[in-house]
Backbone as CSV, one residue per row, in Angstrom:
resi,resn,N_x,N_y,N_z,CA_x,CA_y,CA_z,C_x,C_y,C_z
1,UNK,6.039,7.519,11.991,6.712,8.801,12.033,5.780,9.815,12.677
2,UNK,6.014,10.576,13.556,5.617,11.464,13.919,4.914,12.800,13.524
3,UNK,4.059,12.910,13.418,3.186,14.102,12.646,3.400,15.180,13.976
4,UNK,3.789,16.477,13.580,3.377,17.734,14.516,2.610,18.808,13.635
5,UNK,2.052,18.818,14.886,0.824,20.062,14.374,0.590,21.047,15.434
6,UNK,0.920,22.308,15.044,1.120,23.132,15.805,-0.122,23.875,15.828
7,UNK,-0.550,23.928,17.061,-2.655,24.388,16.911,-2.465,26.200,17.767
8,UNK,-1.528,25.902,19.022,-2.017,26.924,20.141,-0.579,28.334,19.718
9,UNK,-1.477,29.302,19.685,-0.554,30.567,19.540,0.743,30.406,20.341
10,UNK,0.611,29.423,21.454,2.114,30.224,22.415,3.125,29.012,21.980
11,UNK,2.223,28.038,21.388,3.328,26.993,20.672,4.219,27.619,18.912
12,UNK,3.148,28.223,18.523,3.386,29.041,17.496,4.911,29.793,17.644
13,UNK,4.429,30.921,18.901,5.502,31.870,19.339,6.682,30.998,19.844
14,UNK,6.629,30.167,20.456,7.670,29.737,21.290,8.651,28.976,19.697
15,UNK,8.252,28.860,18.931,9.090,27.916,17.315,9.648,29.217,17.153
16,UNK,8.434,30.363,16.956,9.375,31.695,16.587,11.350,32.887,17.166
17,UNK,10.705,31.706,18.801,11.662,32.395,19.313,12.901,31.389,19.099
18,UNK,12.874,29.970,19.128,13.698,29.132,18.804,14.406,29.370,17.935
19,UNK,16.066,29.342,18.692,16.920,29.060,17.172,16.886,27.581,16.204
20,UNK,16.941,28.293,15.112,16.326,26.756,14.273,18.195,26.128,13.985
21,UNK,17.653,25.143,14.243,18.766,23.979,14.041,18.951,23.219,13.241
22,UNK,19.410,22.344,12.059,19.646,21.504,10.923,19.001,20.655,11.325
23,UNK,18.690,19.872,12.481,17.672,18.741,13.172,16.706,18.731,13.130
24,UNK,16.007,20.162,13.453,14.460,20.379,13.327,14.156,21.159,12.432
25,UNK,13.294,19.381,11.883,12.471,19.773,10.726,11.039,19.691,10.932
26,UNK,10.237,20.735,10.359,9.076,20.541,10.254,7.841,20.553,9.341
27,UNK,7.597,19.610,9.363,6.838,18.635,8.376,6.177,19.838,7.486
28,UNK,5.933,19.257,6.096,5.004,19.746,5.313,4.258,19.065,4.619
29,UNK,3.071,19.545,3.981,2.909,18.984,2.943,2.553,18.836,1.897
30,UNK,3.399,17.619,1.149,4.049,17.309,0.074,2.792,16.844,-0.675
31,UNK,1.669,16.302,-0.708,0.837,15.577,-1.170,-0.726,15.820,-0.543
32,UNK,-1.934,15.408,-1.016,-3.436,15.579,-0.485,-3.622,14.159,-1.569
33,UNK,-4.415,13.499,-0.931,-5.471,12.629,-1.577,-6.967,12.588,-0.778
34,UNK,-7.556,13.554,-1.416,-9.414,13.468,-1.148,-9.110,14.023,0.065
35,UNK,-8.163,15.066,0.257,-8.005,15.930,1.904,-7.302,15.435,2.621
36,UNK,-6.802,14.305,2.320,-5.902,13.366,3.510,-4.512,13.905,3.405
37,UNK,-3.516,14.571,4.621,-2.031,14.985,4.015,-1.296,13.709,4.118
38,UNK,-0.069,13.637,3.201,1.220,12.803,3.477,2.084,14.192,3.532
39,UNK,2.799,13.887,4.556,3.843,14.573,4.840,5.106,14.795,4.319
40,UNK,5.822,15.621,4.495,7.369,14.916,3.869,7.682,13.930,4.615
41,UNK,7.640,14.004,6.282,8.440,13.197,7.103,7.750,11.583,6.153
42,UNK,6.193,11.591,5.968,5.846,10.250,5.526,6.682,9.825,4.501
43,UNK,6.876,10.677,3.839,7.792,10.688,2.225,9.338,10.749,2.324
44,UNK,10.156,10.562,3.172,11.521,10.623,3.461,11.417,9.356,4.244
45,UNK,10.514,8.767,5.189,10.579,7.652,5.327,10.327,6.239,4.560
46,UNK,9.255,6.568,3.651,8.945,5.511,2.747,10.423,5.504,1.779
47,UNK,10.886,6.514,1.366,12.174,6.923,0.651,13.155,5.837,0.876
48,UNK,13.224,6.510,2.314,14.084,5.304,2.901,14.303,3.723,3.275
49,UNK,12.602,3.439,3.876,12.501,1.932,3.417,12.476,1.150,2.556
50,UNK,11.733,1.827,1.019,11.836,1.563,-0.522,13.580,0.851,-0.908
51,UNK,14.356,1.872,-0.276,15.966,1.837,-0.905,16.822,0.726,-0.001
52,UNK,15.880,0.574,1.519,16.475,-0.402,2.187,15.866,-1.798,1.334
53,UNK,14.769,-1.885,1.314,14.141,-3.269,0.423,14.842,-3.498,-0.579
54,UNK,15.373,-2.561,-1.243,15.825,-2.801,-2.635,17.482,-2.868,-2.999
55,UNK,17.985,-2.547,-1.467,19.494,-2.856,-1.316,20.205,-1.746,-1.762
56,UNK,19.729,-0.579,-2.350,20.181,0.649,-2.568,20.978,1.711,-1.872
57,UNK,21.801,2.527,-2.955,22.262,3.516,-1.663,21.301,5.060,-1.592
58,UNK,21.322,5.573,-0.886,20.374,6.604,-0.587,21.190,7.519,-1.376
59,UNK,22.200,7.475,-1.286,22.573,8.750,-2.046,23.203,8.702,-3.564
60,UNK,22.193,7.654,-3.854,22.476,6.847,-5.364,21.114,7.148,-5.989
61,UNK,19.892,7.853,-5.183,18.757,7.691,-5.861,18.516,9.235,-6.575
62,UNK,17.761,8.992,-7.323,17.254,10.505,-8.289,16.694,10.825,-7.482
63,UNK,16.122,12.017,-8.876,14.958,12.412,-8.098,13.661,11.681,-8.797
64,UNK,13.980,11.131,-9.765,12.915,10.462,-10.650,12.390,9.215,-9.474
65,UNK,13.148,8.850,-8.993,12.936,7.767,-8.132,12.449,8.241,-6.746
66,UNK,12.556,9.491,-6.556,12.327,9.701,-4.990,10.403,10.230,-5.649
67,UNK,10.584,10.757,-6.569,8.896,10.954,-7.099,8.442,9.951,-6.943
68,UNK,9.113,8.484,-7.645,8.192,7.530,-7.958,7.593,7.053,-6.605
69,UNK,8.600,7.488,-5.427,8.112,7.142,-4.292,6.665,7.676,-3.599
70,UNK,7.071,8.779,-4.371,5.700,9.991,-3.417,4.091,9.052,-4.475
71,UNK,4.818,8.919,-5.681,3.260,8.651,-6.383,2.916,7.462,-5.928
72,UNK,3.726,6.293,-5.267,3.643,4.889,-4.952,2.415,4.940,-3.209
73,UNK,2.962,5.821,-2.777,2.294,6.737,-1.232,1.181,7.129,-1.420
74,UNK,0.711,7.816,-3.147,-0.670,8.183,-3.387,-1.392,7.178,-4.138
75,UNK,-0.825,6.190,-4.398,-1.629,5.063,-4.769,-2.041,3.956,-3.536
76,UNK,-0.752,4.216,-2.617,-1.589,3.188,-1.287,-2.694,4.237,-0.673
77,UNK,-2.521,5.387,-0.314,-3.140,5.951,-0.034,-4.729,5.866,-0.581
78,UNK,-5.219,5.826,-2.064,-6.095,5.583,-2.857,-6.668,4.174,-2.197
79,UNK,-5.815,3.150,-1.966,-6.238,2.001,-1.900,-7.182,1.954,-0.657
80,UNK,-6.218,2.155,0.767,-6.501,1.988,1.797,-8.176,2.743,2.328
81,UNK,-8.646,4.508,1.105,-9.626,4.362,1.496,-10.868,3.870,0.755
82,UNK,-10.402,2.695,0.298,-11.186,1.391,-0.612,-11.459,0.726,-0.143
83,UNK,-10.702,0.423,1.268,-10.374,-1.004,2.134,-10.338,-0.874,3.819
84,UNK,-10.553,0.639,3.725,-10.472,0.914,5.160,-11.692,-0.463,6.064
85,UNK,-12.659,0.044,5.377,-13.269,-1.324,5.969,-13.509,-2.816,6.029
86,UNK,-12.400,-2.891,5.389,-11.955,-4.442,5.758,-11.135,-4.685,7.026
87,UNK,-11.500,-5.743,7.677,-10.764,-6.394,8.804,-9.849,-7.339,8.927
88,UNK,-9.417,-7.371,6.960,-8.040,-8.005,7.005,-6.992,-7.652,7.694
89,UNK,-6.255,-8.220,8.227,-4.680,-8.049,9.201,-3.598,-9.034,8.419
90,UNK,-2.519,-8.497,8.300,-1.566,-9.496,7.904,-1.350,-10.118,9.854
91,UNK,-1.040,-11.901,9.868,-1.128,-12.449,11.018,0.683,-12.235,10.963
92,UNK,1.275,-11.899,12.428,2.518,-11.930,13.052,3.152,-13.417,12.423
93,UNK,2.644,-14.671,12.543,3.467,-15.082,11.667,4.210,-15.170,10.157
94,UNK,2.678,-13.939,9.789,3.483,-13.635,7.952,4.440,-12.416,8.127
95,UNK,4.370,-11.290,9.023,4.680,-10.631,9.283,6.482,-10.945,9.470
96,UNK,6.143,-12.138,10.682,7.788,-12.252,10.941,8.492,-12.846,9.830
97,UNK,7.696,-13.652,9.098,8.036,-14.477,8.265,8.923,-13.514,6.784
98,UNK,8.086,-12.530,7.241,8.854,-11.458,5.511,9.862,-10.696,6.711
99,UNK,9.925,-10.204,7.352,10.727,-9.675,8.091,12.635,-10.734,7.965
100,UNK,11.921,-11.572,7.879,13.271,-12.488,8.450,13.268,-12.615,6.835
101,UNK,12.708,-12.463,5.618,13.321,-12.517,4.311,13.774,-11.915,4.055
102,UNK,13.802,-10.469,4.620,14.385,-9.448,4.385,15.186,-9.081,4.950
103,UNK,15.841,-10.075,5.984,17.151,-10.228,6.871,18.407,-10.903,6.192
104,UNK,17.696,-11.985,5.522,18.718,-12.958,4.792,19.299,-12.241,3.824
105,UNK,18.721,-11.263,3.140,19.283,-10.327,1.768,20.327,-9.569,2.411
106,UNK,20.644,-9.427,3.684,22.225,-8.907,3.976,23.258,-8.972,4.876
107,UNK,24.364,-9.368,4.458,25.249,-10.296,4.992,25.222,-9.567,6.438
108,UNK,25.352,-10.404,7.151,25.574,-10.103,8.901,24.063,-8.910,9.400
109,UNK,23.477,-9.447,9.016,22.262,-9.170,9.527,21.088,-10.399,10.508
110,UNK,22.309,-11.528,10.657,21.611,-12.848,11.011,21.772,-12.185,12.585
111,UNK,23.001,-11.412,13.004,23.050,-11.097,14.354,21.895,-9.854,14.371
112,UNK,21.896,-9.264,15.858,21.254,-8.373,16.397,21.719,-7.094,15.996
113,UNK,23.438,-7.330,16.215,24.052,-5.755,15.541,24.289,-5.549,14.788
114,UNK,24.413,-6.506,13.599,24.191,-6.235,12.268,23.150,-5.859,11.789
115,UNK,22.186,-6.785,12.155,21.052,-5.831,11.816,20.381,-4.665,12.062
116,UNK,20.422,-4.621,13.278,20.566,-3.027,13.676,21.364,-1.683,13.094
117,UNK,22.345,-2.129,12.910,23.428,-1.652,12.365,23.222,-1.373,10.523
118,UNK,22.422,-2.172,10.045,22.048,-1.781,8.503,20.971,-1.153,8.471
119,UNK,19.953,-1.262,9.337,18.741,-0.498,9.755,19.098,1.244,9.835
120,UNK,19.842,1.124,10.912,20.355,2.475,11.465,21.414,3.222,9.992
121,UNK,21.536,2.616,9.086,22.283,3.118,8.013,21.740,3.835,6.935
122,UNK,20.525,3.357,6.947,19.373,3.955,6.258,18.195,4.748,6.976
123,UNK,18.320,5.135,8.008,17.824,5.929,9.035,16.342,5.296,9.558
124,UNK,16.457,4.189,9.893,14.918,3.413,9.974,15.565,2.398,11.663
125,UNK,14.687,2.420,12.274,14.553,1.136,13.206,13.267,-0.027,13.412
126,UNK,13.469,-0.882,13.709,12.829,-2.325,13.382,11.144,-2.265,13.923
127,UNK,10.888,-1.204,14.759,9.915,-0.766,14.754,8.516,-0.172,13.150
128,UNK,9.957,0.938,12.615,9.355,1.573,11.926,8.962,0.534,10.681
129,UNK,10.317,-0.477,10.376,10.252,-1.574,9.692,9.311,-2.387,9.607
130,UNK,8.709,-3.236,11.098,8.169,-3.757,10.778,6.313,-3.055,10.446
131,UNK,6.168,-1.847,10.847,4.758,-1.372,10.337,5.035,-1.006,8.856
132,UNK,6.266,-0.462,8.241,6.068,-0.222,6.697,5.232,-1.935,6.256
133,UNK,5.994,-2.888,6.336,5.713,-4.541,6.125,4.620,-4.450,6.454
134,UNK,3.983,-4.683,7.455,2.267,-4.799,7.976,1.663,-4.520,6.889
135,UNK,1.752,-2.656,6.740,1.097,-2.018,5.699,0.924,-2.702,4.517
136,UNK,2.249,-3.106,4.091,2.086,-3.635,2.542,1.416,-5.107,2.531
137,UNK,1.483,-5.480,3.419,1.096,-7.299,3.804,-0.524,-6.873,3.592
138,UNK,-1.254,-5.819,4.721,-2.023,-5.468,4.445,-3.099,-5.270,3.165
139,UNK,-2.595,-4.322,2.644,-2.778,-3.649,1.327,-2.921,-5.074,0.451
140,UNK,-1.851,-6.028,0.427,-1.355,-7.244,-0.526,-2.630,-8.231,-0.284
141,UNK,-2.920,-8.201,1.062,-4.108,-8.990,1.434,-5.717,-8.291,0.812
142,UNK,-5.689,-7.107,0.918,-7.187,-7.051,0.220,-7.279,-6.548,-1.425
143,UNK,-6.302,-6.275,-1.530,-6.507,-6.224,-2.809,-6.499,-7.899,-3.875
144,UNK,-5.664,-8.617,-3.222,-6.058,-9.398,-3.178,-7.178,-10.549,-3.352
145,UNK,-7.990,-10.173,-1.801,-9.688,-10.237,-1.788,-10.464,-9.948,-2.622
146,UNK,-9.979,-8.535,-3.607,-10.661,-7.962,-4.022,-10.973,-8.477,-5.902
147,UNK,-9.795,-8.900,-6.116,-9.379,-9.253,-7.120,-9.228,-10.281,-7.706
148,UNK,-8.785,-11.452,-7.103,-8.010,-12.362,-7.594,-9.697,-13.340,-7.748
149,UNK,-10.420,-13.495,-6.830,-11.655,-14.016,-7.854,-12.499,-13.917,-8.947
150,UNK,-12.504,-13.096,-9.667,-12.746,-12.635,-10.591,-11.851,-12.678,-11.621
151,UNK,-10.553,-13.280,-11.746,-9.554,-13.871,-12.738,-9.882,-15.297,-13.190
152,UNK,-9.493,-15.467,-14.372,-9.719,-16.796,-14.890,-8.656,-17.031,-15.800
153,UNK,-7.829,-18.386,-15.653,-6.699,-18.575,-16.375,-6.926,-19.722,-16.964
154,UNK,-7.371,-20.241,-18.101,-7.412,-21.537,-19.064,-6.146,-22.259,-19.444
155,UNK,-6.605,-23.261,-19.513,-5.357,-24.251,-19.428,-4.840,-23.644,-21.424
156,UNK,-5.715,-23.383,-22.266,-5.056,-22.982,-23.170,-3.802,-21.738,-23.295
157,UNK,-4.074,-20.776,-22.014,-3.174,-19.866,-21.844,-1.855,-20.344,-21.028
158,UNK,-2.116,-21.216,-20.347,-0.793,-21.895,-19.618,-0.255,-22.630,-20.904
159,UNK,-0.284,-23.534,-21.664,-0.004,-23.961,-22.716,0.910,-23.302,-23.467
160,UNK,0.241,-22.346,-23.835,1.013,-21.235,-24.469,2.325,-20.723,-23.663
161,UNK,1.904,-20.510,-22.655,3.124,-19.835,-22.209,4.091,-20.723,-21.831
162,UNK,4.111,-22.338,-21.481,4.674,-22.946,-21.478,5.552,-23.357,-22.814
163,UNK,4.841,-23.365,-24.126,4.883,-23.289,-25.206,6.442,-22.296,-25.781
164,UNK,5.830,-21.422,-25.256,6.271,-19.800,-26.061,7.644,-19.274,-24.724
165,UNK,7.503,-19.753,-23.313,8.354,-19.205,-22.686,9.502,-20.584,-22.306
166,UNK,8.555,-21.346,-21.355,9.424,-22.316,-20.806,10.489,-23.224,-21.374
167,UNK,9.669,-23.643,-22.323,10.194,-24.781,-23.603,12.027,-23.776,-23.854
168,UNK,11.301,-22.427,-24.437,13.056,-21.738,-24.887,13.903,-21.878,-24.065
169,UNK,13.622,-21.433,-23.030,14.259,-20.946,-21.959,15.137,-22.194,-21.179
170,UNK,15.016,-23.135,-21.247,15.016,-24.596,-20.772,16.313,-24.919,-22.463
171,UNK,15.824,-24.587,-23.439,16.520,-25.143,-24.274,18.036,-24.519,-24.220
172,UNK,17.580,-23.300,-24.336,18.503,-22.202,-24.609,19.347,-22.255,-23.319
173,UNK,19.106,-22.972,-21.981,20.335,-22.568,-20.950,20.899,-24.589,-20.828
174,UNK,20.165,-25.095,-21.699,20.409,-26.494,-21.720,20.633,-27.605,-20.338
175,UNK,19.425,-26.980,-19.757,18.450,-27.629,-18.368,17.788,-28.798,-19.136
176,UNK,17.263,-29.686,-18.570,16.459,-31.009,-18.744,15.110,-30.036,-18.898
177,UNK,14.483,-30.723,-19.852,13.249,-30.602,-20.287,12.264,-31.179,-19.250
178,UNK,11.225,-29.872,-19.179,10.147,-30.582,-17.672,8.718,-30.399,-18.322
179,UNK,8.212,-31.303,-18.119,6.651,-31.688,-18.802,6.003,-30.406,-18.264
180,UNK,4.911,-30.059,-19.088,3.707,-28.983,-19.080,3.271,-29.467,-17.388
181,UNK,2.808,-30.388,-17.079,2.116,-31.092,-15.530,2.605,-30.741,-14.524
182,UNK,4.316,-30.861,-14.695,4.954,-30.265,-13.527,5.240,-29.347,-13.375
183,UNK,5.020,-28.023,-14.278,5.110,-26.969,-13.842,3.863,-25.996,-14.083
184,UNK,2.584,-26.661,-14.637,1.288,-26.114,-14.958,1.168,-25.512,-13.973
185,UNK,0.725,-25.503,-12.665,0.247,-24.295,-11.359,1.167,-23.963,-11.439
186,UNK,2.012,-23.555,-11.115,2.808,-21.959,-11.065,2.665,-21.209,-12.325
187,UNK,2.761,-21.732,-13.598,2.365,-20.980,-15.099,1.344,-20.245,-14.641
188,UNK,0.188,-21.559,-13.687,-1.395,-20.568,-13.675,-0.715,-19.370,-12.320
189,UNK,-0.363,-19.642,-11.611,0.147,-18.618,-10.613,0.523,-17.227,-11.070
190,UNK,1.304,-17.686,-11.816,2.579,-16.779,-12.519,1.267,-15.983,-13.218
191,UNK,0.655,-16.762,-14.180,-0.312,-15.668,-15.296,-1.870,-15.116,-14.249
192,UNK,-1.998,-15.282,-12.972,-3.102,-15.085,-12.231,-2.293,-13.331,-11.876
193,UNK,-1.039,-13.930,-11.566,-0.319,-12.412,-10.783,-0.230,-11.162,-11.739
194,UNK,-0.046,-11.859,-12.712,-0.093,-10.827,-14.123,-1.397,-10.363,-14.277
195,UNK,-2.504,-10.548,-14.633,-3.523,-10.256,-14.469,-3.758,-9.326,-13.663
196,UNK,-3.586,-9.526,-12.285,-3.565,-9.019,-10.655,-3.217,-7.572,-11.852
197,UNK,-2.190,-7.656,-11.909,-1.181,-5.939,-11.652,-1.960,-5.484,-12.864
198,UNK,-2.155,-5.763,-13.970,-3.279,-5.382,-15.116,-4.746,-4.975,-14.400
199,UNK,-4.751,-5.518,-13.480,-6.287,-5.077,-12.861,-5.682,-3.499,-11.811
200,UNK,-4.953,-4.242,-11.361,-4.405,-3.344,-10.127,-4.570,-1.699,-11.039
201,UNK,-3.294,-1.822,-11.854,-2.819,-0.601,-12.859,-4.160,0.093,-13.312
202,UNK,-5.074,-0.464,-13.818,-6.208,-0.062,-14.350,-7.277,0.551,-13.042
203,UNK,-7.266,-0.135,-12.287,-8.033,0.326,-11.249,-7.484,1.444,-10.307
204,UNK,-6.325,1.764,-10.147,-5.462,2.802,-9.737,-5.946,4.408,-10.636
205,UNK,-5.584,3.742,-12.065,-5.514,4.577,-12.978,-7.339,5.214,-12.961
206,UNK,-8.093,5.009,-12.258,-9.774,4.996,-12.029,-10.015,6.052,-11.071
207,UNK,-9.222,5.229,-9.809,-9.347,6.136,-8.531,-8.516,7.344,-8.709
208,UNK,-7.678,7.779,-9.519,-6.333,8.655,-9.340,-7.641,9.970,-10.262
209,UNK,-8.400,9.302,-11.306,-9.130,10.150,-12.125,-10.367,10.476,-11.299
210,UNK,-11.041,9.964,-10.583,-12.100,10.290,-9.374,-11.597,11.059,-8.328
211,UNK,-10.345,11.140,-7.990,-10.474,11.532,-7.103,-9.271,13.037,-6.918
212,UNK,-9.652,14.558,-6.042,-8.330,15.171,-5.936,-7.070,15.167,-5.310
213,UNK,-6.070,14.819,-6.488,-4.847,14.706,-5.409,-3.677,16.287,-5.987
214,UNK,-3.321,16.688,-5.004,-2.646,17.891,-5.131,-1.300,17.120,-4.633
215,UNK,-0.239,17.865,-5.036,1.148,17.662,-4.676,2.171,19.113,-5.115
216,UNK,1.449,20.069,-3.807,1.610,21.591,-3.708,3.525,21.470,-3.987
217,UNK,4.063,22.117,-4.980,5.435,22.346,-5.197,6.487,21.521,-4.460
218,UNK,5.810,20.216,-4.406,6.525,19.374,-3.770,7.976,19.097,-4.275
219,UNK,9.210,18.989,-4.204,10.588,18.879,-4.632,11.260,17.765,-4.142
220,UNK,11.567,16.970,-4.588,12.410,15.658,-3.643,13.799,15.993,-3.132
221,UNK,13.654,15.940,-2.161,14.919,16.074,-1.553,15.536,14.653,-1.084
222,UNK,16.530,14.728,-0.582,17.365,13.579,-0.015,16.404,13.468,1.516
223,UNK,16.407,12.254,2.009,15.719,12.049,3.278,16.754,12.493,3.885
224,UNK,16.212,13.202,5.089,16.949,13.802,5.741,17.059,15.556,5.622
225,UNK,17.180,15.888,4.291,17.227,16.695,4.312,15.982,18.219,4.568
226,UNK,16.698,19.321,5.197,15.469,20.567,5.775,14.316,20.514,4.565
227,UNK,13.419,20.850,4.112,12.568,21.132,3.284,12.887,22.533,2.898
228,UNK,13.029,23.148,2.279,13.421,24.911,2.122,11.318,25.683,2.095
């Protein structure tokens, strides 16, 4: 999305003399982390890709939800300058690879104009799409790095949860019973990822207390809409 920043007096004057139009909007901002701005425009777009991922209608969301968006923006934000110096990349084949998962979630999106066409419904094109994805592939990759060695999952805790979750769950929908062996790695998967977000949450909750983040009378509006 486009950031403008208006530096030179005659660019100044020349907005002044402009009649303002419902189209042009210009950015504010909504947020600071450690001096860094997010914009609204950043924050009406994430808005919007959030609700496309999640199959939502835009004009179905709160405002509780359009916040949760802005605070989700100051937690990547937190991350990225944790990680700026890493030279992880998500590679174009993971890239396309979630791209096209996120094709299958809606009907007639297998063509070109369908998909285009659901893109353009939520005010996003496949451009903007595929860098939101990067980002998070990104982000998913070093935190990742950062984390996931330092977890340890014992076969007594898979047990258990095989124990305490699988066993019911299997009984109760009256599926065939599957040995602890064949489904032990993913239990450890499953309880490694849990961990992950327990570390994640806690370590968020670290940087958010180190560091200043302002979010000057910020108001959620509908994407799209002028900022007053």
């Amino acid at each position: 999305m486009i950031r403008k920043y208006f530096c030179l007096a005659i660019t100044l004057w020349s907005l002044v003399m402009l009649p303002a139009r419902a189209s042009d909007i210009i950015d504010r901002i909504v947020a600071t982390v450690n001096g860094h701005a997010i914009l609204q425009s950043d924050w009406e777009e994430a808005i919007r890709y959030e609700a496309f991922i999640d199959g939502r209608s835009l004009d179905k969301l709160t405002p509780d939800d359009r916040k949760a968006t802005l605070d989700r923006l100051i937690d990547q934000e937190l991350l990225r300058e944790q990680v700026r110096s890493s030279a992880s990349q998500a590679k174009n084949t993971e890239l396309e690879q979630r791209i096209q998962e996120i094709r299958k979630l809606y009907p007639g999106a297998e063509t070109e104009q369908g998909w285009s066409a659901r893109l353009e419904r939520y005010g996003l094109n496949e451009k903007e799409l595929k860098n939101r994805v990067a980002q998070q592939l990104n982000l998913m990759q070093m935190v990742e790095a950062r984390l996931r060695p330092g977890i340890q999952v014992d076969f007594r805790s898979i047990e258990l949860y095989y124990q305490e979750r699988i066993v019911p769950q299997l009984r109760n929908s009256g599926a065939k019973q599957v040995a602890l062996a064949e489904v032990s790695t993913k239990i450890k998967e499953l309880l490694t990822q849990q961990k992950m977000n327990d570390l994640l949450g806690s370590w968020l909750q670290t940087l958010r207390a180190e560091s200043q983040i302002r979010t000057p009378a910020t108001s959620p509006t509908s994407p799209g809409a002028q900022p007053q």
